[in-house]
Every structure is written in C-alpha cells, then in structure tokens.
N, C-alpha and C positions, 0 to 999 in steps of 0.2 A: 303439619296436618297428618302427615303419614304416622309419625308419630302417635297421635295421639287416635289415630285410626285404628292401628295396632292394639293400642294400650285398650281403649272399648273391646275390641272383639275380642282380647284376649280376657277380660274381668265378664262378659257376656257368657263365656263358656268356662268358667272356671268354678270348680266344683264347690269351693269352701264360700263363695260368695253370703251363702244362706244363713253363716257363721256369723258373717258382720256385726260389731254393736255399733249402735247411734249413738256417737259421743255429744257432747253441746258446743265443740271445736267444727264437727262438721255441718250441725244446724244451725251455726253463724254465717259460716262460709258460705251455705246456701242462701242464705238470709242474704248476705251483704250480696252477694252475684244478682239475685232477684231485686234488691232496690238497685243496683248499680244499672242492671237493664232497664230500669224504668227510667231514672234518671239522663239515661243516652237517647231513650228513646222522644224524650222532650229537651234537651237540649241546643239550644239557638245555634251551634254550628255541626250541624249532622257529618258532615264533610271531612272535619276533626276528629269528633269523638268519637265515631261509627268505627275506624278501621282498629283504633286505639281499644276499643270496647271487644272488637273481635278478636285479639291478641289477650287480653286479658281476661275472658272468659274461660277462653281453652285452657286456659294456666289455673284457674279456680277451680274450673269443673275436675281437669287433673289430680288435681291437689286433694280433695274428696276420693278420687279413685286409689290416691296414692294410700291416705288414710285409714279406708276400707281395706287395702290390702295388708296392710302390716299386723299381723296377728300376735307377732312371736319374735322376742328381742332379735333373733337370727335375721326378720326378714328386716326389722329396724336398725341393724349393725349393716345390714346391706344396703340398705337405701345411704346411710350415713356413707360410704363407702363412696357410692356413686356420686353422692354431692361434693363430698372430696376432691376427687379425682375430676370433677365436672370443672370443680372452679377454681379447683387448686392448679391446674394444669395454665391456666393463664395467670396465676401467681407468680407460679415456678419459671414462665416465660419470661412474664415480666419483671423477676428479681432478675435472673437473670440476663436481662435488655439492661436496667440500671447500673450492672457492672460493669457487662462490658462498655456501654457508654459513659461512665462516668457521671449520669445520672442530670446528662444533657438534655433530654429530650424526653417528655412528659409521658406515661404509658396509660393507652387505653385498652380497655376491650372491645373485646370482637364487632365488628361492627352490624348494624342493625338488630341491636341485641337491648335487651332493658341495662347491658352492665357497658357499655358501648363510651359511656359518659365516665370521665377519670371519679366524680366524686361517686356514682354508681358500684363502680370497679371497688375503688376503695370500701366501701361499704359491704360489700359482697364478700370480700379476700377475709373483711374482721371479721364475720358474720360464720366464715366458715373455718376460721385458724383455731378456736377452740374446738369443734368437732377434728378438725387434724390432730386435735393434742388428746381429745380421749381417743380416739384411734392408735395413738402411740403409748399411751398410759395402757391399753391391751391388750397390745401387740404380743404375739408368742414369740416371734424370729427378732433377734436382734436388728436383723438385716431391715426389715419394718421399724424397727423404732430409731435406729440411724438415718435411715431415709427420711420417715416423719420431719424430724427434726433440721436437720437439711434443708426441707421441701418449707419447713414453716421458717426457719430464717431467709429464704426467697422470697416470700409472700410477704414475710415483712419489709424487706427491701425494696418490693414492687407499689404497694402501700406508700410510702415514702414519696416513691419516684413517681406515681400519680400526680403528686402536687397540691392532692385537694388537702387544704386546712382543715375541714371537721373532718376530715379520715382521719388525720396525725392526732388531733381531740380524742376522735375516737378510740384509736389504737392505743391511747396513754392510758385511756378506760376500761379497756376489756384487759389489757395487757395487767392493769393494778386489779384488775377483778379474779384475774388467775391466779396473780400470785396471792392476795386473800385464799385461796379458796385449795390454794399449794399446802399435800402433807412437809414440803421441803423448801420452806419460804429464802432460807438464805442461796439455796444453789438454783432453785427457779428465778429468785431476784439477779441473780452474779449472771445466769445465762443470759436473762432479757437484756440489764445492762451492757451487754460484751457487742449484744446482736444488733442492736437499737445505738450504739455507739460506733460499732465497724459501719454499718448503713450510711449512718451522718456523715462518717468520713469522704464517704466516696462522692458527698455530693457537693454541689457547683456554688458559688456567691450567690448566686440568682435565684436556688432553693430559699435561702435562709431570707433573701431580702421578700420573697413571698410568703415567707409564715412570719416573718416581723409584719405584716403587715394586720396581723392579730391585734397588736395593740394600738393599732392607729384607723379604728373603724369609720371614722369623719370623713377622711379623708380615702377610704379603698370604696371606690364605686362598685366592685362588685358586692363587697356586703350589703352598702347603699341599695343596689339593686333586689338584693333577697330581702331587705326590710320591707322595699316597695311591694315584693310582691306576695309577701306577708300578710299588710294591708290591706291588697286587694281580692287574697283569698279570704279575711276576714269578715272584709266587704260583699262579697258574694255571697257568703255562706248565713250574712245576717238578713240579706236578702228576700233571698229565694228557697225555697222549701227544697226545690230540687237539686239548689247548686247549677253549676252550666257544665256540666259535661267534662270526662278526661278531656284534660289540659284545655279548657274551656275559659279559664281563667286569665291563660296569658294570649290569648286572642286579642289585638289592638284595641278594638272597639269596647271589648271589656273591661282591658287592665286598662285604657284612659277614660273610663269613667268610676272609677274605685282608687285610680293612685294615686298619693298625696301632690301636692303642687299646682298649678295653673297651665303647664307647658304640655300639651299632646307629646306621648314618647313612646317606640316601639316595645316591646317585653322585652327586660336586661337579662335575668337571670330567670331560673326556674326557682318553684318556692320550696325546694326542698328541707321539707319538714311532711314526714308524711299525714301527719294528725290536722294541718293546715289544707294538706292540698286532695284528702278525705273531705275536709267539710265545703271546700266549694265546689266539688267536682260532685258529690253527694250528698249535700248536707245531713240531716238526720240520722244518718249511717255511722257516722263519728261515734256516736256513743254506743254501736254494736261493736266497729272498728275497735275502738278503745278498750273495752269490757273482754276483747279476745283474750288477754293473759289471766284473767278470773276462769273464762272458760275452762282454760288450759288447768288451773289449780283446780277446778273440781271437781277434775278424773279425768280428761281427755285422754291420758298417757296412764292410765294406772292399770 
C-alpha cells in the first residue's frame, strides 16, 4: 500500500504526465480491471474474491501507472532493470539453495506473494531470464555481462530445483526460443547445454522419478487433479456470464458441482492455465484477456 501510495503521489505531481499517449495495451487493462470489478462484486463467495480482487487491482492499476510513465527506452532499460533484480534475486537465492543442497528440497518463493507457489516461482524466473539476457547482450562493463550470466545459470538451477513439471516444459521452450532467435546459435546452444546438464547433475532420484511422471498421466493424481479443475473452470465459465469470482472456482460447493465423476471431493490442484482460470473467474473478459498480444502488435510499444 505504501508503495503504491508513493507511486500515485509521485505520477500526481510529475510534470511530463500531460505527455502520456493512450496506447490500446492500457485501454484493455482498464477494460479487464473494470469487468473484473464487476464480476467480484457479484460473485457467490465475497469472502474469497473480495480480498484476492484487492491485491489485484493495485497491481493493474500500477501497471497503467507504470506504462504511462515510460516515455524513453532509458526509462524502459530501467524498469527492465528493476524487474531483474526484483525477481532475479530469488532465482539467484534459489540456484544457489539447489547447490548447496544437492537439490533436496523444493525452492519456493517468498511467501504470501502471487510467486510463493514453486509452479508460480518457476514461471516468473522464465518469464524474467530472457530480459536478464538482453540486459547482458547490452551491458557496457564486462563485469555486468559475467555476472548476468552467472546470475541466469542460478535461475536456471532454481527453475529446476522448484520441481514444477511445466516450468521444466517451459524452460525447454523459451530456452529453444533464444537460441532461434541467437546471432550465435552453436556457442548459445554449447552454453545452455553445459548449464542445463551441470544443474541435472546435482539433482536427487526423486527429481527425475517426479518429471518421469510426465509420461504416465493416468496414473499422477496431480495432473488428474488439473484436468478436474480444467473442467470445472470450463463449467463455470459456460455458465455464467460473470464467472464466480477470483479463485471462485475451486471453492468446494463449486468445483463439486462442475467436476467430473459421482464422488463429492475437496479442490486437488489449482487450474493453472491462465486463459482457463480468466474465463471462470470472468468470463467474457477472456477474449479481451486473449486479444492482449494484438494489442501489443499495434503499437503499444512503438
């Protein structure tokens, strides 16, 4: 709160405000915050969504402030900057937690945090290891682009040592997405190899018997559990025009009336999939949600 107390009073009296353009990245975001408020405000567990709505708002409305202020690649290298270092610093812990323990013991993030959750963490670490690598592709000081690099074979070690299965998916993906997109496909490909192989080494039986458990989906009740709850955001969101509210979905009363089978069961898993758990918390929003990266293509950033 302080924060973002701050952050108003200081864009309140800031002279270049006047400067701002309206991009169609920021008339979404207001968009989705405005049906999102409505949708909380009719949602069958107020109780739930209420405190979850006020946590995510301040983060949107932000996120507009943040937008409106970036004029000039200066202040865009500086926000990059800060996201680095924001979420790189629990990378850089967490690689290095998976070394020194050999890669025993699962690494989360900070707790009471949206990145709190290891498949969260993971998501966040790949989310930010390409802005670490144009930060190092930039860098004037050597002493910066050795660090960089450093700092992102941590983060890929922490990624790892999460445990979550679509992080490891994911990291095989952005990770072949870089090296595409590599002026230096053979020595980018040799470094990821070296990085992504020393990591494996250091980890335990009980790593490898949890990502073998990728080919035996029948039988791993947690994936079981993300199907179910697939289904029943599907269920909701074909529903109800409103959706039921953040995390409304896995609310008992709701996810046993949407999830397959005869047998009442408490919520197993969350439905992470964000375009899923958009439409039942929101419905109609999904295709604003969705349409975000068009936004983005036609001039957000230009």
């Amino acid at each position: 709160m302080v924060i973002a107390i701050v952050t108003l009073g200081s864009w309140v009296f800031w002279s270049e405000k006047t400067k701002t353009r309206v991009t169609p990245l920021m008339v979404l975001v207001l968009l989705f915050s405005a049906w999102v408020t409505l949708t909380t405000a009719f949602a069958p567990t107020p109780e739930i969504t209420t405190p979850l709505w006020d946590r995510n708002i301040k983060t949107m409305l932000l996120v507009v402030l943040i937008m409106m202020g970036i004029t000039s690649r200066v202040r865009l290298e500086g926000l990059i900057w800060i996201v680095v270092i924001s979420i790189g610093y629990y990378g850089v812990r967490g690689g290095a937690f998976v070394i020194l323990t050999g890669g025993a013991y699962r690494v989360f993030g900070p707790s009471q945090t949206m990145i709190e959750d290891n498949n969260s963490l993971a998501l966040a670490l790949i989310m930010t290891l390409p802005l670490m690598n144009y930060l190092r592709m930039y860098a004037r000081h050597r002493i910066l682009r050795v660090g960089a690099i450093g700092a992102m074979g941590l983060m890929l070690a922490a990624i790892v040592g999460t445990y979550s299965r679509g992080g490891l998916l994911a990291m095989a993906a952005m990770l072949g997405f870089l090296w595409l997109k590599s002026r230096a496909r053979l020595a980018t490909g040799l470094v990821g190899m070296i990085l992504v192989s020393a990591t494996l080494l250091f980890m335990p039986a009980k790593y490898f018997e949890r990502i073998s458990t990728i080919n035996n989906v029948q039988e791993d009740t947690s994936f079981q559990g993300r199907i179910d709850a697939w289904v029943v955001a599907w269920g909701v969101a074909k529903d109800s025009v409103l959706g039921a509210g953040f995390d409304g979905p896995r609310q008992t009363a709701i996810w046993n009336q949407y999830r397959p089978g005869p047998n009442p069961a408490l919520p197993t898993a969350s439905i992470s999939w964000s375009w899923a758990n958009t439409a039942s918390s929101a419905s109609p929003s999904t295709s604003g949600y969705a349409s975000s990266p068009g936004a983005i293509s036609q001039g957000s950033w230009r």
